[in-house]
C-alpha positions in Angstrom: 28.5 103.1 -36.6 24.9 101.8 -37.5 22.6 101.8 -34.5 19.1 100.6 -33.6 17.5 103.9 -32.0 14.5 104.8 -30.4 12.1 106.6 -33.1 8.3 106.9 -32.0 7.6 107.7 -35.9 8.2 104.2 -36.6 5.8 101.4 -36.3 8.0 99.4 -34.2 9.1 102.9 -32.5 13.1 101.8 -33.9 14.8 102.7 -36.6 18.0 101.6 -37.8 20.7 104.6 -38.5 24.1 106.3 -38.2 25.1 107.0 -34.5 28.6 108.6 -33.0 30.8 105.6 -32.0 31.3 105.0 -28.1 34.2 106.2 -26.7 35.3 103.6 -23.8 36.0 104.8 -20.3 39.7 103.5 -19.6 38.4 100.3 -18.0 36.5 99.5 -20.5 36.8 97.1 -23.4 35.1 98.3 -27.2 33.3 95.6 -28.7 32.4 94.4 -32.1 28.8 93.2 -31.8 27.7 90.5 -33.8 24.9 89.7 -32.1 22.0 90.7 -29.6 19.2 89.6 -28.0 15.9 91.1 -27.4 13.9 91.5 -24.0 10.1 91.8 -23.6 10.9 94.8 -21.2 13.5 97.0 -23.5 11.1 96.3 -26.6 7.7 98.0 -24.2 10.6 100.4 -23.2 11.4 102.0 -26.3 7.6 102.1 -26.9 7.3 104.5 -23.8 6.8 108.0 -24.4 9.3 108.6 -21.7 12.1 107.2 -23.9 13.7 110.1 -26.1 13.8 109.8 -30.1 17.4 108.7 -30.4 18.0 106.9 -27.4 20.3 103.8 -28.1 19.1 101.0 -25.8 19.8 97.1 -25.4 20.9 94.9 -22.4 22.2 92.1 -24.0 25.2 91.5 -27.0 27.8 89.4 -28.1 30.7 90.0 -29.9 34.5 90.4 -30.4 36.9 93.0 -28.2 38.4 95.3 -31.2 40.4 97.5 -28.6 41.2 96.3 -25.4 40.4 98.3 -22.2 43.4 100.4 -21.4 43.9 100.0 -17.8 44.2 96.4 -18.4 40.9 95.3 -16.6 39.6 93.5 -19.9 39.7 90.6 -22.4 42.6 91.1 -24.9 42.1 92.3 -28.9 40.1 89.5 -30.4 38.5 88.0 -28.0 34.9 86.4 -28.4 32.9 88.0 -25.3 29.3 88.2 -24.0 28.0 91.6 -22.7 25.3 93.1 -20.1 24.8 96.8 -20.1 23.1 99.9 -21.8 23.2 100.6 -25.4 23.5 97.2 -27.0 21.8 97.4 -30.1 25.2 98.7 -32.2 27.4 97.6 -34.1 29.8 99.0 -31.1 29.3 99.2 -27.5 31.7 99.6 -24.7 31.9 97.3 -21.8 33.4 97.4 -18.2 35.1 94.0 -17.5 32.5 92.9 -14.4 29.7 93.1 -17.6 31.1 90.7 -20.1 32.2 87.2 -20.4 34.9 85.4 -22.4 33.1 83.0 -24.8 34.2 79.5 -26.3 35.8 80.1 -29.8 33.4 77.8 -31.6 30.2 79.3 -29.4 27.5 80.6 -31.5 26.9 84.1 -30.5 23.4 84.9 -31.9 23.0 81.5 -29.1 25.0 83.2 -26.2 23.5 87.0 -27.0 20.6 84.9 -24.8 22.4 84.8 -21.6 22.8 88.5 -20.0 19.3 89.3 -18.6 17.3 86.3 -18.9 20.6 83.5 -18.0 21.9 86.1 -15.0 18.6 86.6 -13.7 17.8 82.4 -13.6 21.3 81.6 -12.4 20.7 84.2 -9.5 17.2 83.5 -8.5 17.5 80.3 -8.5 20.5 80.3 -6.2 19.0 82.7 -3.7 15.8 79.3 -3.4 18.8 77.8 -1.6 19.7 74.1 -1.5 17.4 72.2 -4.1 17.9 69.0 -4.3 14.7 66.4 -3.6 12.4 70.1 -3.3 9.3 71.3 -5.2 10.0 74.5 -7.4 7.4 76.1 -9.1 8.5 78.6 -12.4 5.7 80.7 -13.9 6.0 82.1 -17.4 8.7 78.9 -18.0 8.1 79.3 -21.6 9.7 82.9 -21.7 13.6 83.7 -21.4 14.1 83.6 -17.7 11.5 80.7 -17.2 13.5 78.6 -19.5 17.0 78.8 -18.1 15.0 78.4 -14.8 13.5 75.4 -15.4 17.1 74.2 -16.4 18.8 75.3 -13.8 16.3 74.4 -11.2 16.2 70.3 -12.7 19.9 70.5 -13.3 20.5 71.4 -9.0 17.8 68.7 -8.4 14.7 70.2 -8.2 10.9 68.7 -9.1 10.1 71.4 -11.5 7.2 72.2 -11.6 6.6 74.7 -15.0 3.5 77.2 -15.2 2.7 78.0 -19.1 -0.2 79.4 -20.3 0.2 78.0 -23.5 -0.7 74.8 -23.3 1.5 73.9 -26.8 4.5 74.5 -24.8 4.3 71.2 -22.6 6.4 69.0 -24.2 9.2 71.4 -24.5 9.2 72.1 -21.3 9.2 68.4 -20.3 12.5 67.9 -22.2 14.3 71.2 -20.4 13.4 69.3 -17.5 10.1 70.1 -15.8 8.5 67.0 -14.0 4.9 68.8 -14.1 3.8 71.3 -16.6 0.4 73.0 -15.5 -1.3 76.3 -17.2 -2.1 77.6 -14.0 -0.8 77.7 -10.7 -4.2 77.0 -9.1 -3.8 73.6 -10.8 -1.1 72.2 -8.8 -2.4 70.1 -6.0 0.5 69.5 -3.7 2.6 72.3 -2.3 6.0 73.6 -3.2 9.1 74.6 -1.3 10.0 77.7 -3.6 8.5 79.8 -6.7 9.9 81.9 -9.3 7.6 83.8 -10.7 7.5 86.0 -13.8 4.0 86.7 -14.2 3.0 88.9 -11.2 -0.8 89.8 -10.7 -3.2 86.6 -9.9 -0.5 83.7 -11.3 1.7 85.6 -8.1 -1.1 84.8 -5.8 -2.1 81.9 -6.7 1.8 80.4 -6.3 2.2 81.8 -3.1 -1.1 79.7 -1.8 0.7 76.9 -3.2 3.6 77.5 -1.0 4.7 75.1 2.1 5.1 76.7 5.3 8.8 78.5 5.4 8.9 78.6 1.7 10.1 81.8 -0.6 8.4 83.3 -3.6 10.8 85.2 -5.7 9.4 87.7 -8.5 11.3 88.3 -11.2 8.7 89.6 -13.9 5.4 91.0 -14.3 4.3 90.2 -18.0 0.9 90.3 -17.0 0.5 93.9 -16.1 -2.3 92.8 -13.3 -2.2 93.9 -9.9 -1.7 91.0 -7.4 -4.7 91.1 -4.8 -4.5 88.6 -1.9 -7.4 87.5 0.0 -7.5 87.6 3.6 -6.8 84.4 4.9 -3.7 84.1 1.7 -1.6 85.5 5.1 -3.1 83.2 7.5 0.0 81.6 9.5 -1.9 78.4 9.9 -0.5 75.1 9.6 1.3 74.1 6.9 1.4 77.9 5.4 3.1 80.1 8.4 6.5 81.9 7.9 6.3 82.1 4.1 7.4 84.8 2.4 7.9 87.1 -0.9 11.0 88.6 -2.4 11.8 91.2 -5.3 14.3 90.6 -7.7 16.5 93.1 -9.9 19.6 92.2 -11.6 21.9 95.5 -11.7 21.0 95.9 -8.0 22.1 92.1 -7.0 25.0 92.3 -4.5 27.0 90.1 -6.8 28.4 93.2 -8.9 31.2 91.4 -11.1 28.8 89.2 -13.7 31.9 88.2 -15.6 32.4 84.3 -14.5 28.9 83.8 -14.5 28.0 85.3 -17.9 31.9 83.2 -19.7 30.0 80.0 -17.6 26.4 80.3 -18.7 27.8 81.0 -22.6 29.9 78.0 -21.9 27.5 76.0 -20.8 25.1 77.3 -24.1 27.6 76.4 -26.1 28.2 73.5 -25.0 24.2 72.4 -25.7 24.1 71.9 -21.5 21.5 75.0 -21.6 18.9 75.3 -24.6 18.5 79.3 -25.0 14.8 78.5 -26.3 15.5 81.1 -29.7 11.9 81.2 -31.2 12.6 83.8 -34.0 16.4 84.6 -35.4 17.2 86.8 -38.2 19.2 90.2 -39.8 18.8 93.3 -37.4 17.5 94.6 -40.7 14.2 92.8 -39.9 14.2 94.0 -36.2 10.6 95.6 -36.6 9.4 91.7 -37.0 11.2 90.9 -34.0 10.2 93.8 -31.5 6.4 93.9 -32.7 6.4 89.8 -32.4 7.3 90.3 -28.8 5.2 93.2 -28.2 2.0 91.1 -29.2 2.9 88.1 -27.2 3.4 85.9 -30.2 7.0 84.9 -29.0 7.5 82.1 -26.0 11.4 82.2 -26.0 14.0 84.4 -27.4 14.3 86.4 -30.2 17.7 86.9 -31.7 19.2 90.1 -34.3 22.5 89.0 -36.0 24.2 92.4 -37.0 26.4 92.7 -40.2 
């Protein structure tokens, strides 16, 4: 099979060559990828001089079963399926049945590719905020992958969104997933919120938690920014109006939910149905994946970028 692999000799350190075929595990299903999706954080990864020349990598795919997973636990021969794992960027890749979803036969599956990380990690975190409706929810970096399905989700539950962008050109779209307030920075919003997801990290992280109400939750998902986050003082004064607050980490693949399968067949349902917008900001042949990986890399993509394989 033809394989995207890690080559530091390359400008986008990938390169695009023969690889051995998997050979599935007897619960797992081999897949025919058509598509995948690319992350900001397995893009930096393959840049890492701690990721070995050769090293296959890739979270997200879409595809079709071409050989069924033995012991039964799978999707039958042909079926259209969505996939979370290691080792995506193939044109095969083999795939327990807790790490894929069944998808709609008219779906497009560059669109679904989206959902594994950045659709998983929204759905979740934005469960864990609890009971939404009438609340204020603040999402930072809701112009990237996660942020987007956030802000869906988060409306779509009955949240005020409340969207953080730095790019000030990504208002309207914003608006129109959902978002009631769309603010650059978090030290812009001038009443307090019940609950933050933040993707950001470093100041944006500290400046949402101020904005928190007392017993609300901040949930960090991200840290695109690199920065350290560096509280003041009195940012943990239990005063009134801001006591019992607090801050949570996030990680997908160590979320107690470990069969992703109905979530990942409803979010690629719901994509496909145009009920979530997957925000794809760049789409093309996996040939072109160097445009793609060094797009994201320089912070020139708000959204998702897709590789259709074939």
């Amino acid at each position: 099979m033809r394989a995207l692999v890690v080559d530091h000799s390359a400008a986008a350190h990938l390169s695009l060559v023969e690889a051995p075929d998997p050979v599935p595990a007897p619960g797992e299903s081999l897949v025919q990828v058509e598509a995948v999706s690319l992350n900001y954080g397995e893009v930096k990864g393959a840049a890492s001089p701690q990721t070995p020349d050769g090293s296959v990598i890739g979270w997200d795919a879409a595809g079709v079963v071409v050989k069924a997973a033995a012991d039964g636990s799978g999707p039958a021969e042909g079926t259209r399926v969505v996939t979370l794992g290691e080792a995506g960027w193939a044109e095969l890749r083999a795939v327990p049945a807790t790490l894929l979803g069944v998808v709609p036969e008219d779906a497009d599956l560059g669109a679904v590719s989206t959902v594994p990380v950045a659709g998983l990690s929204a759905l979740h975190v934005v469960r864990r905020l609890g009971p939404l409706l009438g609340r204020r929810v603040m999402i930072t970096g809701a112009s990237g992958g996660v942020g987007r399905y956030a802000v869906q989700l988060a409306a779509r539950a009955g949240a005020e969104v409340v969207a953080i962008s730095r790019n000030p050109a990504q208002a309207d779209g914003l608006r129109s997933l959902g978002a009631h307030e769309v603010h650059t920075d978090p030290a812009a919003v001038d009443r307090p919120v019940s609950a933050v997801l933040d993707n950001v990290g470093g100041q944006q992280l500290v400046d949402a938690f101020a904005a928190l109400r007392a017993h609300g939750v901040l949930v960090n998902v991200g840290r695109s920014s690199e920065a350290n986050a560096v509280f003041p003082p009195e940012a943990l004064l239990g005063n009134e109006g801001r006591h019992d607050r607090s801050i949570h980490t996030f990680f997908l693949f160590a979320d107690p939910a470990t069969d992703f399968s109905a979530d990942l067949a409803w979010l690629a349902a719901e994509v496909a149905a145009g009920r979530l917008n997957p925000g794809i900001r760049w789409r093309g042949p996996w040939t072109r994946y160097d445009e793609a990986a060094q797009a994201l890399l320089g912070r020139r993509l708000h959204g998702k970028a897709v590789l259709d394989i074939g």
